[in-house]
C-alpha positions as CSV (number, residue, x, y, z in Angstrom):
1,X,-16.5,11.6,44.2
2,X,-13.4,10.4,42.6
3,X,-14.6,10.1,39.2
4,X,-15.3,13.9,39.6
5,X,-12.1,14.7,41.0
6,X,-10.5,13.0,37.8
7,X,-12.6,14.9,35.5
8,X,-12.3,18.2,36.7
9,X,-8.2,17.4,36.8
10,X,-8.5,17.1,32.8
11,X,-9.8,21.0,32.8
12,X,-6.3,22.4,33.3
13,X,-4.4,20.7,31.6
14,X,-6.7,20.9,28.4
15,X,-6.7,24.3,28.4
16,X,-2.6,24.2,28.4
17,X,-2.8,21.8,25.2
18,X,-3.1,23.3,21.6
19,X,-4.8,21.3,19.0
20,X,-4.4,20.6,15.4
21,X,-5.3,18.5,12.5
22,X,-2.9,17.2,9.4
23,X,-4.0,14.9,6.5
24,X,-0.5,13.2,4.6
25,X,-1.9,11.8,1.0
26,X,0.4,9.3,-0.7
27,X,-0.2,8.6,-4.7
28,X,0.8,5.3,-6.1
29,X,0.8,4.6,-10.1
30,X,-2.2,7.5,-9.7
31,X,-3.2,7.3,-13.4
32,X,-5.6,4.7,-14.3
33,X,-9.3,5.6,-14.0
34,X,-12.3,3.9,-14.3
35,X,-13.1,4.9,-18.0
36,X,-9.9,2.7,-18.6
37,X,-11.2,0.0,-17.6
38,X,-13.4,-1.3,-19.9
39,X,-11.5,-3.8,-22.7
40,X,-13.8,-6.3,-23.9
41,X,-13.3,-9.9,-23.6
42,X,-11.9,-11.8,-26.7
43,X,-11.7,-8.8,-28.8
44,X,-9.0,-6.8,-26.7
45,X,-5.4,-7.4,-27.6
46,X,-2.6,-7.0,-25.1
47,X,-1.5,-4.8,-27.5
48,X,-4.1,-2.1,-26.9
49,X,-4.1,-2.8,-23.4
50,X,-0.3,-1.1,-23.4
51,X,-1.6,1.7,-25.6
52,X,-4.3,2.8,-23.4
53,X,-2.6,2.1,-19.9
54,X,0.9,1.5,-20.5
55,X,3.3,-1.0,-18.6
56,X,1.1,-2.9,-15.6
57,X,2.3,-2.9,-12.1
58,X,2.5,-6.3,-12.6
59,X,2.9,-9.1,-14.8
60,X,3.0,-13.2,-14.6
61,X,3.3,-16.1,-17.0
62,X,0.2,-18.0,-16.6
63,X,-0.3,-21.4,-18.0
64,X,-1.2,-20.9,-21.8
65,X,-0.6,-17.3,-21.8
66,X,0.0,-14.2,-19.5
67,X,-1.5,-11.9,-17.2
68,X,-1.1,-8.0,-15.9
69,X,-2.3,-6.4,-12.9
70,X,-2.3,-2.6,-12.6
71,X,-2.9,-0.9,-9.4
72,X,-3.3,2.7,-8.3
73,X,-3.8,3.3,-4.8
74,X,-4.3,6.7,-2.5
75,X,-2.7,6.4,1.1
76,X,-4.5,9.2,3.3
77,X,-3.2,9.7,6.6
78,X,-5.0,12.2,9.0
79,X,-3.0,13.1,12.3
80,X,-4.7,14.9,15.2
81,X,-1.5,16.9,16.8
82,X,-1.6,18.1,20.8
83,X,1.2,20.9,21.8
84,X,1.7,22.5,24.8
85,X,2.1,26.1,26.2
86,X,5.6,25.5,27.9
87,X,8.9,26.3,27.4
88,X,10.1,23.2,26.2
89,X,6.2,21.9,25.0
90,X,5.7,24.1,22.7
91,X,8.3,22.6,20.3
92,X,7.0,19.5,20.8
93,X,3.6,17.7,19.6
94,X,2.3,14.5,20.2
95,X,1.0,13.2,17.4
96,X,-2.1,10.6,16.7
97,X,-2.7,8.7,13.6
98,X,-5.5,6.5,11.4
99,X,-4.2,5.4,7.9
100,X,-6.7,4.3,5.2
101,X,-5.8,2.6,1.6
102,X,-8.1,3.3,-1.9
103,X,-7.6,0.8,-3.6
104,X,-8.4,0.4,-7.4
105,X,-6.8,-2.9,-8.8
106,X,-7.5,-4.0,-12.6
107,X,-6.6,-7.6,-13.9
108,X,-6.3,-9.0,-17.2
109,X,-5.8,-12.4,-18.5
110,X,-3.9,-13.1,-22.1
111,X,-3.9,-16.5,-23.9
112,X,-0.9,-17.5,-25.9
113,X,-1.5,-15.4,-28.9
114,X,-2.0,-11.8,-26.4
115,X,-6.0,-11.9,-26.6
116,X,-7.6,-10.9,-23.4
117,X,-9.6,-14.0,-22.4
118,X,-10.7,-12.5,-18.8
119,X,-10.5,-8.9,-17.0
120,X,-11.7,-7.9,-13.1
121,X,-11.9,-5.0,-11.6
122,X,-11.4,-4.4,-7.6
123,X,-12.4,-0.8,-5.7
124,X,-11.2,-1.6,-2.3
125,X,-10.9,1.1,0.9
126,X,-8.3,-1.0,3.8
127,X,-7.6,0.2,7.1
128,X,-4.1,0.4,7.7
129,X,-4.0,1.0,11.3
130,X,-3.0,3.6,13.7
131,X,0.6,5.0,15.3
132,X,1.3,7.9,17.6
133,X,5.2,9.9,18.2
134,X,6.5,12.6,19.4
135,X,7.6,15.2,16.9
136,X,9.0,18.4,16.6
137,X,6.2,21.0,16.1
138,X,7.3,22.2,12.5
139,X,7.4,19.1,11.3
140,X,4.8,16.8,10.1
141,X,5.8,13.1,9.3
142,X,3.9,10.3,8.0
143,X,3.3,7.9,11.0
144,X,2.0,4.2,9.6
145,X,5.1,2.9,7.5
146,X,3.3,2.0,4.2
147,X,6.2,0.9,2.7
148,X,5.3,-2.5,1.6
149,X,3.0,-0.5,-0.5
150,X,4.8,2.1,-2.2
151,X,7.7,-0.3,-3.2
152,X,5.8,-3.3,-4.0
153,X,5.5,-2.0,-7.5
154,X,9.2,-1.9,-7.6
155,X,9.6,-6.2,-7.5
156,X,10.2,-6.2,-11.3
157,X,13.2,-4.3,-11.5
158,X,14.9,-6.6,-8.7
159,X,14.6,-9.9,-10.9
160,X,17.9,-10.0,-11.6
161,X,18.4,-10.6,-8.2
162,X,17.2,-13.7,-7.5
163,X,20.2,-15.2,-7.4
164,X,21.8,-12.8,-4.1
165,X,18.2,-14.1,-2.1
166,X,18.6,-16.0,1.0
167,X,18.3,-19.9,0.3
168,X,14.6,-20.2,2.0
169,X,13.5,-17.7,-0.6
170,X,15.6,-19.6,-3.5
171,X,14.2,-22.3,-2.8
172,X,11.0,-21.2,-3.1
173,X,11.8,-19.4,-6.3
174,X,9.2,-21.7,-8.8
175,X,6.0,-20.6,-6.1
176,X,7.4,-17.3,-5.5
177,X,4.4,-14.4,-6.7
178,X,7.2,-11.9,-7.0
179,X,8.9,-13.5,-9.9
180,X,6.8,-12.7,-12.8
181,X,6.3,-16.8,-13.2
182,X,4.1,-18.0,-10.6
183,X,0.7,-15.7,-10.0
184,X,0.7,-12.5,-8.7
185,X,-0.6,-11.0,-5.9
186,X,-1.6,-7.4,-4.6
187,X,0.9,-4.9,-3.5
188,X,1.3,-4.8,0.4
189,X,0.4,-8.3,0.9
190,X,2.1,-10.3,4.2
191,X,4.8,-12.6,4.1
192,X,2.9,-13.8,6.9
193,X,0.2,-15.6,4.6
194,X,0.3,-17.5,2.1
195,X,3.8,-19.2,-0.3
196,X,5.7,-16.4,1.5
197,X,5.5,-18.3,4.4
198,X,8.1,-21.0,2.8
199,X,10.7,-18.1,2.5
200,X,10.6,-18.3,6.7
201,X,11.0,-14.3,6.8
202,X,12.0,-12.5,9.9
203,X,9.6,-9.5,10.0
């Protein structure tokens, strides 16, 4: 009896609740496609690699020669949006949120005189996770911070920096993927994992 009781309770107040649907897409370095993708092995030079896709996302000194990551990815975010019929709910919607990440990652290794001596390719779809808020009914705002993806890209323009870090993070400067000296490693990745752990970050 009371599971009926609680069921028939959700008639009303569905009826007073207005639904809609919003998808948020994000595009990050958008312009590499497959078709560029395709230098051959010991016949590419990193010249022609700059030609065809110009500056990476990414680049590293590697031991006997250098590397360069470029990365596009698509952030789509669909929200499913509830309002209601009152006088103060129906400026208001509560919002509901699933994030994914397309990710299209292509890596190519130089030797000392800018031949490409190894290339892979990664197509990668990533779950980002889900949010809900309150927001005002004209609005719609992106709810999963993605941040650490869309500045990622950003980490060569702050080298000059290096100096200003915390001293955890100097310290930590010569294992550091960030530094364009030590690896690199794919944009959004934790400073929970991995030689970010030596920095000992707060977030």
């Amino acid at each position: 009896m009371k599971k009926r009781l609680s069921s028939f309770a959700l008639i009303p107040l569905c009826g007073l609740m207005l639904m809609g649907c919003s998808v948020l897409r994000v595009s990050v370095d958008p312009g590499i496609t497959l078709e560029q993708c395709g230098f051959e092995v010991s016949k590419a030079h990193y010249h022609e690699v700059l030609d065809e896709l110009g500056p990476p996302a990414r680049l590293s000194a590697t031991p006997g020669g250098f590397a360069f990551m470029y990365e596009a990815m698509e952030i789509d975010e669909k929200q499913l949006g509830l309002s209601g019929r009152g006088e103060i709910l129906q400026f208001l919607k509560m919002s509901f949120a699933g994030t994914d990440l397309h990710r299209h990652a292509y890596l190519l290794h130089f030797n000392h005189s800018g031949l490409l001596i190894a290339a892979g390719l990664l197509e990668a779809k990533e779950d980002l996770g889900n949010a809900g808020s309150v927001q005002a009914i004209i609005a719609v705002e992106q709810l999963v911070d993605t941040t650490a993806f869309e500045d990622d890209a950003l980490d060569a323009s702050q080298w000059g920096r290096d100096l200003l870090d915390p001293l955890p993070v100097m310290l930590n400067n010569t294992q550091n993927l960030n530094t364009g000296a030590a690896g690199l490693e794919q944009s959004g990745t934790t400073t929970k994992i991995g030689q970010h752990t030596l920095e000992m970050h707060g977030d």
